[in-house]
N, C-alpha and C positions, 0 to 999 in steps of 0.2 A: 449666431448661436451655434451653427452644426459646428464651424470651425471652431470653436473654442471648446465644445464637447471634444473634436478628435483630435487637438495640442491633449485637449485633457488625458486622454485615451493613449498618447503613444509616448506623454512623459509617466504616469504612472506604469505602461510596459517596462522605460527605462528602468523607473527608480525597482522595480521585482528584478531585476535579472542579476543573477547570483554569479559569484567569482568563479573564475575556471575552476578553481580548486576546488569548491562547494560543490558544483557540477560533475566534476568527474568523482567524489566520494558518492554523491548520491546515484549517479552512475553506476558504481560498483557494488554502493548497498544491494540495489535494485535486481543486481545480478551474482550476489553471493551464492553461492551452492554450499548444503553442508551435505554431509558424509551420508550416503546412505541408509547409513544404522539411524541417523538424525531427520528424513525427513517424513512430509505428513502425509501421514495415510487415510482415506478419503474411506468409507461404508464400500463404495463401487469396485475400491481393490489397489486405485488410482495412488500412484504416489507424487510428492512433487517437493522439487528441493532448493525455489529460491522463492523472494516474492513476486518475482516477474513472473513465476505460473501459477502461486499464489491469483494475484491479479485475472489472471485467464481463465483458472477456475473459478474464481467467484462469478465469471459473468458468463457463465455457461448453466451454473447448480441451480437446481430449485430451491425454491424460499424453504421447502420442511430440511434439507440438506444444512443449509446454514444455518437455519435455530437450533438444530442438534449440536452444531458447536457453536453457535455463538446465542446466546441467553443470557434470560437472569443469573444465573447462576454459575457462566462459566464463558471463557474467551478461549476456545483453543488456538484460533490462530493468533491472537494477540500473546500468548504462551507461549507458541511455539519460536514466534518471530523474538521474543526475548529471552526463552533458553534453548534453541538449537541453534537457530544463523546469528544470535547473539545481536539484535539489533536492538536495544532499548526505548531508542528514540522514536526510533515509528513503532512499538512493540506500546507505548504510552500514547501514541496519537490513534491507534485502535482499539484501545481498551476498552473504553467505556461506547462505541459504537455498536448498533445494537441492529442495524438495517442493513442488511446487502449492499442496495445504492449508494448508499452512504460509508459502506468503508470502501468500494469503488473509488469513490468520488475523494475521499481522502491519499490513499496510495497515489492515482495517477495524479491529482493534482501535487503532491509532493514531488513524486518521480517528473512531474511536465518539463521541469526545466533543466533536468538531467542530461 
């Protein structure tokens, strides 16, 4: 039984692992910079201008920090990640998350295999 759990475990590793190419675009997402005048400005003063410190700030801020921009009512960083670094696709895969952890938990598992 255990062996066929970990054939199970290190063919579905196989079948996730994304083409170089896929890899190094999400790579580069990851670490797009935009322009100064473009990036996000934090209450604290704090600026940041790719979503790899997107990423580091989320898991540093307090939970009232993140409801300020992220609510019912509005997504600044899902905004920002789709009209400043122009990323769409992950800019749609944070839209509707609504938890700290959880958009954590989305970015670095997209970025994991970068």
């Amino acid at each position: 039984q255990k062996k066929i759990q970990k054939v199970e475990k290190t063919e579905s590793k196989k079948d996730s692992k994304l083409p170089d190419d896929e890899k190094r675009k999400r790579s580069e997402e990851k670490k797009r910079t935009v322009d100064p005048s473009k990036s996000f400005g934090f209450n604290n003063g704090k600026s940041i201008f790719n979503i790899e410190q997107l990423i580091d700030e989320l898991k540093i801020m307090n939970n009232d920090e993140f409801v300020n921009h992220v609510n019912d009512s509005k997504n600044d960083f899902a905004n920002w990640t789709r009209f400043a670094i122009i990323l769409p696709n992950i800019a749609d895969m944070i839209q509707n998350v609504k938890a700290k952890q959880d958009m954590i938990n989305v970015l670095e598992n997209y970025f994991a295999q970068s």
